[in-house]
DRENMI-462596 format. One record per atom (N, C-alpha, C): residue in three letters; x, y, z. Coordinates in pm, whole numbers, plus 32768, in hexadecimal, padded with zeros to 4 digits. Atoms other than C-alpha are relative to their C-alpha. Layout:
// residues N
alaXYZ ...
***
This chain:
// residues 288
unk7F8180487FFC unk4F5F59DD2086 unk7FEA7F6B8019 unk801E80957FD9 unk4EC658962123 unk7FBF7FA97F85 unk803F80378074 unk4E0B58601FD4 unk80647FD77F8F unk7FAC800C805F unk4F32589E1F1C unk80837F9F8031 unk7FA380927FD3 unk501657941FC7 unk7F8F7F7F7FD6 unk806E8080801A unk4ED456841FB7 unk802F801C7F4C unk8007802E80A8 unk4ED956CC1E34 unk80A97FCC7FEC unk7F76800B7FFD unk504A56AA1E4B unk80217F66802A unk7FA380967F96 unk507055621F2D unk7F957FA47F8E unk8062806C8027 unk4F3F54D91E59 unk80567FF47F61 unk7FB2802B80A2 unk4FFD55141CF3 unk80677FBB801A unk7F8980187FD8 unk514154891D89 unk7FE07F50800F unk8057809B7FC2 unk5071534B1E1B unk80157FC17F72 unk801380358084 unk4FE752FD1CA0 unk806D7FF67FDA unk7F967FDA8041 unk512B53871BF1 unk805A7F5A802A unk7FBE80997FD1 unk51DA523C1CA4 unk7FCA7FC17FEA unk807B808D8002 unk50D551551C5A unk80727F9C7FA6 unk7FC280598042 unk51B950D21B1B unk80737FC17FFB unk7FAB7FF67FAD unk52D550F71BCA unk803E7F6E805E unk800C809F7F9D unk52914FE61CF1 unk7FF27FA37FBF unk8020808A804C unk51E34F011BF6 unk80937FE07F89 unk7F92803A804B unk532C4F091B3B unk807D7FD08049 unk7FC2802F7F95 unk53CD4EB11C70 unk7FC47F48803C unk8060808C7FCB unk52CE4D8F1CC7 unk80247F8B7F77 unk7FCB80608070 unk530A4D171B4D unk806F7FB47FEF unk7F4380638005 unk54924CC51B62 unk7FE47F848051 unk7FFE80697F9D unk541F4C021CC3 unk7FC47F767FB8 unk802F80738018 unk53824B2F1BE6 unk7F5B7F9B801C unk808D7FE07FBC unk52174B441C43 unk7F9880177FB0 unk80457FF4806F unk50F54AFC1B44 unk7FB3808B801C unk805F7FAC8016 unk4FF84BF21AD4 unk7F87802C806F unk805B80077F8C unk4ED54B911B89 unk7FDA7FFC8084 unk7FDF803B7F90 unk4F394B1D1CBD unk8020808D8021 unk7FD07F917FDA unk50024C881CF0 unk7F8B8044800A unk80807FD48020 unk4EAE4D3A1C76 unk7FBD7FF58068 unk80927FE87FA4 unk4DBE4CBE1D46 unk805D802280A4 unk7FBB7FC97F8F unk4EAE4CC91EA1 unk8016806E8022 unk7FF77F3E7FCE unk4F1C4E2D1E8A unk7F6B8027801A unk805C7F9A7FFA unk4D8E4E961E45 unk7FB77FBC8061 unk803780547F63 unk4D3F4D821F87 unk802A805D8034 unk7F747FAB7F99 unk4E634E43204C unk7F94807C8002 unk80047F747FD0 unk4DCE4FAC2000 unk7F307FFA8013 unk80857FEB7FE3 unk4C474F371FFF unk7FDC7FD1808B unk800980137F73 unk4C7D4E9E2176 unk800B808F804F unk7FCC7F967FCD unk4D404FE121D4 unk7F3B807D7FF8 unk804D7F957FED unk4BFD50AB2151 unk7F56800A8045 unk8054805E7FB3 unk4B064FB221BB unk8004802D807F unk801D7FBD7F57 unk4B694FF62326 unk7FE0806C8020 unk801F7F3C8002 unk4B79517A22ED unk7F677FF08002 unk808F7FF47FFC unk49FD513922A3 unk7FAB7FDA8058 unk800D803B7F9F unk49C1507A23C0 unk801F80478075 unk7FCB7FB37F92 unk4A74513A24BA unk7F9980868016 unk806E7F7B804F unk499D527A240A unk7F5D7FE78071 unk807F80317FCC unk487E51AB2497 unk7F6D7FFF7F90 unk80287FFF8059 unk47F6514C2352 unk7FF87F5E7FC5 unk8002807A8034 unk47C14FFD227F unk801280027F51 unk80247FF180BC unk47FF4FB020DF unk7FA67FC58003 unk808D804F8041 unk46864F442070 unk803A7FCE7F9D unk801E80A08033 unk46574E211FC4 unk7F867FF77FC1 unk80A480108051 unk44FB4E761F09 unk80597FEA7F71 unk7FE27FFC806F unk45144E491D8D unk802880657F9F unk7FAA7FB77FFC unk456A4F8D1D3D unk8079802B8005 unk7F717FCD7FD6 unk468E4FBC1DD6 unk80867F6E7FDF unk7F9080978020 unk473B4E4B1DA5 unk801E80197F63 unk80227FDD8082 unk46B34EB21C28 unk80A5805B7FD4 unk7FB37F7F8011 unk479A50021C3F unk80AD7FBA802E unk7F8B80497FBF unk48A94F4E1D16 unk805F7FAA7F90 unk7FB980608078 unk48EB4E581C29 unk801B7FFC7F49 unk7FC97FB480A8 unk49034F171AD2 unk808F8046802D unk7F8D7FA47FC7 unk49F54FFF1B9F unk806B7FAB8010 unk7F7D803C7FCE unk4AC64F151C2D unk803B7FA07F85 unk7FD28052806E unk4AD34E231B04 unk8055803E7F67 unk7FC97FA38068 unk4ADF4F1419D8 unk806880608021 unk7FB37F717FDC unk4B55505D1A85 unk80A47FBF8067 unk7F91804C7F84 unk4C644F931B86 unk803F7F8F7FA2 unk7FD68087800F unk4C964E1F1B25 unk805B7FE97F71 unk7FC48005806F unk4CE54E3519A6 unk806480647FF4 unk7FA27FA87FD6 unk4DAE4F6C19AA unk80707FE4802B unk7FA380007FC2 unk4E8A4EEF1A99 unk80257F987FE9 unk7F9080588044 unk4EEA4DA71A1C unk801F804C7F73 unk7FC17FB18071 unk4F114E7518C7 unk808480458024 unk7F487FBC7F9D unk50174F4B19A8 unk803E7FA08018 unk7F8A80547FDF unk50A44E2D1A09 unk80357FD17FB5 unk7FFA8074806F unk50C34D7018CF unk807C80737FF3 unk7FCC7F788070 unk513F4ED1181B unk808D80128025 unk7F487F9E7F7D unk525E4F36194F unk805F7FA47FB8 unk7FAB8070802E unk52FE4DFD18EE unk805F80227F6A unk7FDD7FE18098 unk53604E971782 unk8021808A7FDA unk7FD87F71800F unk535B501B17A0 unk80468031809A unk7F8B7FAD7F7B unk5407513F1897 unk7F65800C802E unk80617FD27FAA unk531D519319A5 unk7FB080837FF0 unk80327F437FEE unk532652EE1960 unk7FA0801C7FAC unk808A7F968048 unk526152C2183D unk7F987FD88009 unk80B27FE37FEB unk51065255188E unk7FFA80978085 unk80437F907FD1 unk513153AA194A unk7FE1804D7F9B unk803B7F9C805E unk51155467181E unk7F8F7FB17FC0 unk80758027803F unk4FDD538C17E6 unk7F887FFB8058 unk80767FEA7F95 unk4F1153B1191E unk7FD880727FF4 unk805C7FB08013 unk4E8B54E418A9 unk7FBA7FFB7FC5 unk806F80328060 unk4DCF544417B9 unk7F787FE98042 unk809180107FC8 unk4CCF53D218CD unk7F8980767FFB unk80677F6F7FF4 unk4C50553A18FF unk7FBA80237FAE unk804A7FED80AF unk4C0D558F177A unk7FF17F827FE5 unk807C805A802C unk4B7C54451736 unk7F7D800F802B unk80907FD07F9E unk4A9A54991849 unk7FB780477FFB unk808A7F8A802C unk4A3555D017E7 unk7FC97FD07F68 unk805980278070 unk4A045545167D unk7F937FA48036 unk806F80488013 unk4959542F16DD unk7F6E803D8055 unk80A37FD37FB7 unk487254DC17C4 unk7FBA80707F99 unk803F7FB8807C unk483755E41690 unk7F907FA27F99 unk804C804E8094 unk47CE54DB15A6 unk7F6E7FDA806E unk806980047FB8 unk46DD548D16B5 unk7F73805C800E unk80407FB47FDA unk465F55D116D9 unk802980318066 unk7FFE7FEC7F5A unk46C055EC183D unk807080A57FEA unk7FC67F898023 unk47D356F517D4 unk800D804C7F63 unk7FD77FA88070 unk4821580416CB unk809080087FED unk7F7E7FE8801E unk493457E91615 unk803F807A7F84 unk7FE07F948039 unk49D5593E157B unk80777FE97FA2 unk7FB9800D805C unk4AB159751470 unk809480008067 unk7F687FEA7FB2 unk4BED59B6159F unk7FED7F697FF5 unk800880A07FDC unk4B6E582A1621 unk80497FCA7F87 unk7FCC8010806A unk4BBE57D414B2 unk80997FF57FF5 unk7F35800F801D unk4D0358511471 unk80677FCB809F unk7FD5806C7F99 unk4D5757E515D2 unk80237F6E8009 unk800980848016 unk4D0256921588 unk80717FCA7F91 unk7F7F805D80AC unk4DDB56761415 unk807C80268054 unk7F6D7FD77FE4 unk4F07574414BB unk802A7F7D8064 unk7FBB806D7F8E unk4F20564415D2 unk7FF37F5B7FB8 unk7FEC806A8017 unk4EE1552814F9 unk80827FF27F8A unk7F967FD88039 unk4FF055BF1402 unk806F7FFA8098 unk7F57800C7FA2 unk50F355CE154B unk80017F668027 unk8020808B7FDA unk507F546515A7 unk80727FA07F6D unk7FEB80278089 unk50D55414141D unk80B67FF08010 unk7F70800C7FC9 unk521D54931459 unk80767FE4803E unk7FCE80347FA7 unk5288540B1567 unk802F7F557FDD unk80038072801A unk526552D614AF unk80817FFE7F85 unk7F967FFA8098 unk536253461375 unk80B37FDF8048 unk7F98801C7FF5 unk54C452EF1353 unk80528066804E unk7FBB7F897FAD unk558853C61465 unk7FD3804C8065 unk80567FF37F98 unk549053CE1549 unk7FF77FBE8084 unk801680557F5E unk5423530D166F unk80357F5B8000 unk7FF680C3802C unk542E519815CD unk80847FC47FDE unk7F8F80057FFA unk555650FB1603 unk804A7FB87F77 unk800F804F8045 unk5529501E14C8 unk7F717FF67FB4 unk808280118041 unk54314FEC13AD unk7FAE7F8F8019 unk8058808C7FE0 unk53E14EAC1403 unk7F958017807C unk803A80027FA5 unk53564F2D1541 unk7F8680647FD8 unk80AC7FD78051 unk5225500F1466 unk7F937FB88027 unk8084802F7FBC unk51144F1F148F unk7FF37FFE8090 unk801D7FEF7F53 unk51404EE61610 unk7FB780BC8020 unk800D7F6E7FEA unk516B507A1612 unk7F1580227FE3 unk80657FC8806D unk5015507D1514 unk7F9C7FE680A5 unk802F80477FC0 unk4F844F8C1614 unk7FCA801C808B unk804A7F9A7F92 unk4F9E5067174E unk7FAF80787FF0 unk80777F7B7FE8 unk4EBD517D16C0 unk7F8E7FC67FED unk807B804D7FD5 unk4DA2507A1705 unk7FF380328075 unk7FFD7FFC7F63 unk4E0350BA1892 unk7F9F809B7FFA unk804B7F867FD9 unk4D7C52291874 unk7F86800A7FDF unk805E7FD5804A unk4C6551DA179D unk7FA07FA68072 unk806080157FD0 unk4BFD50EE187C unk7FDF803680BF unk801F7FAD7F8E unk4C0E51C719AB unk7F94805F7FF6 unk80427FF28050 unk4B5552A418BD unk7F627FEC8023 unk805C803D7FF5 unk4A5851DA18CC unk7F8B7FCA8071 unk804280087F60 unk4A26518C1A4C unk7FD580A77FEC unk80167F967FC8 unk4A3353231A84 unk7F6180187FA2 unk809E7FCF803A unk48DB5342197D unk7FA87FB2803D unk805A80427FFC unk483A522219FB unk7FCC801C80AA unk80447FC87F79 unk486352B61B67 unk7FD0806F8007 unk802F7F8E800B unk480254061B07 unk7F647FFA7FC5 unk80B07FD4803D unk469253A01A4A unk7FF57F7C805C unk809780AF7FB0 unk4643521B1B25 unk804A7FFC8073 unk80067FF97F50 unk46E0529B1C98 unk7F697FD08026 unk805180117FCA unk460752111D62 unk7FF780818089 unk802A7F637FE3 unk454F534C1E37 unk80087F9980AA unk80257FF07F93 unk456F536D1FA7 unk80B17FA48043 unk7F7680487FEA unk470352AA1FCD unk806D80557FE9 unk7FA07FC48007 unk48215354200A unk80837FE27FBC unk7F8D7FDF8052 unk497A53711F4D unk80357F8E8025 unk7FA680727F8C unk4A4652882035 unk7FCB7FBE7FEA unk8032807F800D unk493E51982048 unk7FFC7FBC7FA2 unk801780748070 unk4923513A1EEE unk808A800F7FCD unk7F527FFD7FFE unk4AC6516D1EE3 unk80107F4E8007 unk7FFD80887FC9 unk4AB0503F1FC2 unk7FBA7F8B7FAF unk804180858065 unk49B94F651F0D unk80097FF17F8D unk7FA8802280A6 unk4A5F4F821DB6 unk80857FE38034 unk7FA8806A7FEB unk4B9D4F1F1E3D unk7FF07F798030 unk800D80917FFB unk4B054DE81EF4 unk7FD27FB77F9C unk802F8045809C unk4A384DB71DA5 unk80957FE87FB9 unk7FA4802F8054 unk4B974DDF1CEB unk80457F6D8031 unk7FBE80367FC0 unk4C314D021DE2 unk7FC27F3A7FF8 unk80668073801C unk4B054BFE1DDE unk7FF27FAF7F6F unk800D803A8060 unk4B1B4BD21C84 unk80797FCA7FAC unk7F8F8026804E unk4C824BC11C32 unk80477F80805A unk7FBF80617FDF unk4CFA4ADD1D36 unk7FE17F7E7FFD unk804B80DA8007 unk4C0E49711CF4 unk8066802B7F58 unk7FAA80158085 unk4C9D49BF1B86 unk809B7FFD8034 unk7F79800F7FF0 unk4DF549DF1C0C unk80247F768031 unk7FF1807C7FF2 unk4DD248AD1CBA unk7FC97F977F87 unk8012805A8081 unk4D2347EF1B7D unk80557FDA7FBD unk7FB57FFD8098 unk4E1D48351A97 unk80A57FCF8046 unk7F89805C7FA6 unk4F2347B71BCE unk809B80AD7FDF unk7F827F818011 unk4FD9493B1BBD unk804C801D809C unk7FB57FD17F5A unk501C48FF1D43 unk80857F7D8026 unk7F95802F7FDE unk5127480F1CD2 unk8085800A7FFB unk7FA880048011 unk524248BF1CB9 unk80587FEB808E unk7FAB804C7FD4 unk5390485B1D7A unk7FDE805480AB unk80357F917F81 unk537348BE1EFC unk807180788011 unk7F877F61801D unk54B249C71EBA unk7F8A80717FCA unk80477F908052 unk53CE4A6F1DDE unk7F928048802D unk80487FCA7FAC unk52D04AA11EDB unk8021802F8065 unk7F9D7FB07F68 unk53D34B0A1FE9 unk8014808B7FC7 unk7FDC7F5B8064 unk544D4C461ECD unk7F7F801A8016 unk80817FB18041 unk52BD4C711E6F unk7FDD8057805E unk80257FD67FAC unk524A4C8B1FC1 unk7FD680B28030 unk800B7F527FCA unk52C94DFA201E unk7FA7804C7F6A unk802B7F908029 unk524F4E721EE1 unk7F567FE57FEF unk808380377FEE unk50E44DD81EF7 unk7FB3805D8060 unk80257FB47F95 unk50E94E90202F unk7FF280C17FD2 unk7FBC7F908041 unk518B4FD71F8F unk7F7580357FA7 unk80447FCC8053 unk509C4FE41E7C unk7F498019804F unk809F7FE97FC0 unk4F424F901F65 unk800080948058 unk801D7F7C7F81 unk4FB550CD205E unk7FCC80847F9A unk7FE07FA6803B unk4FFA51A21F32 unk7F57800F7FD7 unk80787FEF8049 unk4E8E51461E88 unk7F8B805D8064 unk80637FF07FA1 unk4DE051781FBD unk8001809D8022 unk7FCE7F6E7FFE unk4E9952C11FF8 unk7FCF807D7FAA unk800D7FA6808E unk4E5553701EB3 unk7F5C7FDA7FF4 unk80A8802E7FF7 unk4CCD52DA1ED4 unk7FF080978070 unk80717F967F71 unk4CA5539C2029 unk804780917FC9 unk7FEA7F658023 unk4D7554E21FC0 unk7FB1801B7F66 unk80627FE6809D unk4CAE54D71E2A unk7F6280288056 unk80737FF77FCF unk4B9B54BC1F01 unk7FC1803E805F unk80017FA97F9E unk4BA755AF2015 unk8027808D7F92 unk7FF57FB98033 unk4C09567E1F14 unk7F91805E7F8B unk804880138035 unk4B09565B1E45 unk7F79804E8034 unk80797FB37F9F unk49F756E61F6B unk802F8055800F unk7FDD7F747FDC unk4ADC58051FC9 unk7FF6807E7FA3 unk7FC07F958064 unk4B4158A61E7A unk7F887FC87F74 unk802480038044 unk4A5D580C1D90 unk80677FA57F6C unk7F8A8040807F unk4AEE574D1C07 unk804F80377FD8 unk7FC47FB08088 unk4B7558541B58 unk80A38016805E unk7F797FDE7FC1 unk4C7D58951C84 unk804E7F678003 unk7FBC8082800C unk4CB557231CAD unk80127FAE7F8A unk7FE6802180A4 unk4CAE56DB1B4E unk80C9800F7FEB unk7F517FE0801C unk4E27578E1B71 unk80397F988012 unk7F9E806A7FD5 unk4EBA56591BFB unk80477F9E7F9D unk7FB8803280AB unk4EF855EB1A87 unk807C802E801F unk7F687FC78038 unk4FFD56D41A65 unk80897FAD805C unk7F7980437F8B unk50B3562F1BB3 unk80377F9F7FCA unk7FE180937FF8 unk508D54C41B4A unk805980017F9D unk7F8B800E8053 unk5130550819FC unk8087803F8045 unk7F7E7FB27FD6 unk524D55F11A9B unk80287F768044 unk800680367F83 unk524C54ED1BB7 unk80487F637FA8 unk7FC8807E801F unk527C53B71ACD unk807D7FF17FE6 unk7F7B80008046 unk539254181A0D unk804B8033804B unk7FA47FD77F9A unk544954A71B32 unk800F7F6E8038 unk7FFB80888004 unk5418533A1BCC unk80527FB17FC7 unk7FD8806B805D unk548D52901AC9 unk8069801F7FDD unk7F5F7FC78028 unk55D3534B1A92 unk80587FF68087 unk7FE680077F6F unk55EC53581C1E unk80387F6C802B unk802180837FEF unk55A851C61C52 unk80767FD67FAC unk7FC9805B8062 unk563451221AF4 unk808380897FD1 unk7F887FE58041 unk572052111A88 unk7FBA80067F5A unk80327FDB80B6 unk5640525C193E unk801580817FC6 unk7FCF7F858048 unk56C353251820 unk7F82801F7FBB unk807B7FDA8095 unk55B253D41734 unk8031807F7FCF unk7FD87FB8809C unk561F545B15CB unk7FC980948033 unk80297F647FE9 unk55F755BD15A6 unk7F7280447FD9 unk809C7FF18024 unk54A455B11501 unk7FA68024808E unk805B7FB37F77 unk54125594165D unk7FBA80518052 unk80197F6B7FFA unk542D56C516A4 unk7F9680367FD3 unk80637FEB800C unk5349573D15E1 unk7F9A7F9B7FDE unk807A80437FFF unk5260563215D3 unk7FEA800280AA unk805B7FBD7F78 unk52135693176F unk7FE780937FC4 unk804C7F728051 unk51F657ED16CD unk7F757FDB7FCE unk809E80008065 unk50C657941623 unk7FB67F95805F unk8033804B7FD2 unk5054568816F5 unk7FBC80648089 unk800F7FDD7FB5 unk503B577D1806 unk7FAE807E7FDC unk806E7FBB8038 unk4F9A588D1721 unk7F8E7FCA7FCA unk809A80308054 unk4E8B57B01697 unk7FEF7FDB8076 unk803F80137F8A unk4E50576F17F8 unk7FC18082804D unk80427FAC7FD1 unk4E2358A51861 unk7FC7807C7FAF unk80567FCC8055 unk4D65591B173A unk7F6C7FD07FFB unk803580487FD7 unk4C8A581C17A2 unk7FC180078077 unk80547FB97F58 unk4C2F58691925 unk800A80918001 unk80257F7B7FBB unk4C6D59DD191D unk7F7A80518007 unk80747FB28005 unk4B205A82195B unk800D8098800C unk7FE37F7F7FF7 unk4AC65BFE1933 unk7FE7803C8093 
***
């Protein structure tokens, strides 16, 4: 039961992610500047957890190496992409697109070698990129055609999550725990997005706009940090394949959000495009 609330509070966490940042967007609050603060906010929060633990993040080349693909690729881009994207679509639907991380993951770790991919993985993979498809057609999720490319634009965010989860699964560095390198990819994300935020002068918007941002800066760093330590406690208890489920939440989780929050309508297509999004997901993790 305790596993099954953690997977629960941790899909719920994510599931809001687009949510807040479409809350932080109205305030008026650039890209970057939002970006790196929230993943300051939740890499202090996990920072201390590691500290308190009675532990330290190393600093060899290795791990700064790992740190800073993670936080840049897997964190930093992603999430100004979310931010850019919120601005133009409903919230709800990059939930029917965060299951994409999982089956990229297992493809890409196939093409690797690292996994086997079966003819179920397969049709898993088209069915959910067929409900993804859909979601995108007239009567669906998109409130407007014009808003397609943005839409196209957020299924970068999964690919490049995607991308962190292979690169920590074959170049982890050996002998560092979960948490710890939680923490040092958010200060890496954090490290790298905020001198650019200041470069590009994104910390000048009006001081109103930083009075609104504030709470959700805060909002979004508890939530990251949250869904880090329950993904990740979860992760040692039960193993992937159980915490892999937390797909299914974030999509349920978004589009509940986003109808909850904004008051968003979605066409009747919808419907079944989570139908399929949620079967090519779990055609995809079910093991025998």
């Amino acid at each position: 039961m305790i596993d099954m609330l953690a997977l629960l509070g941790c899909g719920l966490a994510w599931g809001a992610t687009p949510t807040v940042v479409k809350f932080a967007g109205r305030a008026g609050v650039q890209v970057l500047a939002f970006s790196g603060l929230q993943a300051l906010v939740a890499g202090v929060v996990l920072g201390a957890l590691v500290l308190f633990r009675g532990r330290r993040i190393p600093l060899n080349r290795a791990h700064l190496r790992y740190c800073a693909f993670a936080g840049i690729a897997g964190m930093g881009l992603p999430n100004a992409l979310l931010f850019m994207g919120m601005r133009h679509v409903p919230a709800g639907l990059f939930g029917l697109m965060a299951p994409l991380s999982p089956i990229l993951t297992t493809l890409g770790l196939a093409a690797m070698g690292v996994e086997t991919v079966t003819r179920r993985v397969w049709l898993g993979s088209a069915v959910a990129f067929l409900g993804i498809a859909l979601a995108m057609a007239p009567g669906a999720s998109l409130p407007a055609p014009e808003a397609l490319p943005w839409a196209a634009a957020l299924m970068l965010v999964p690919a490049c999550y995607a991308a962190a989860n292979i690169v920590g699964t074959v170049g982890r560095p050996a002998g560092t725990d979960s948490i710890t390198l939680a923490a040092g990819t958010l200060l890496a994300c954090a490290g790298a997005l905020l001198p650019l935020a200041l470069l590009f002068g994104q910390f000048a918007a009006p001081p109103g706009a930083w009075v609104q941002a504030a709470p959700w800066v805060l909002v979004q760093g508890g939530l990251q940090a949250t869904a880090f330590l329950l993904y990740f406690g979860l992760l040692g208890r039960r193993g992937g394949v159980f915490t892999s489920q937390v797909g299914y939440i974030i999509t349920l989780a978004g589009l509940a959000w986003g109808v909850a929050l904004f008051g968003e309508r979605h066409g009747w297509l919808t419907l079944p495009a989570v139908a399929l999004v949620l079967l090519g997901l779990w055609l995809v993790t079910v093991r025998k």
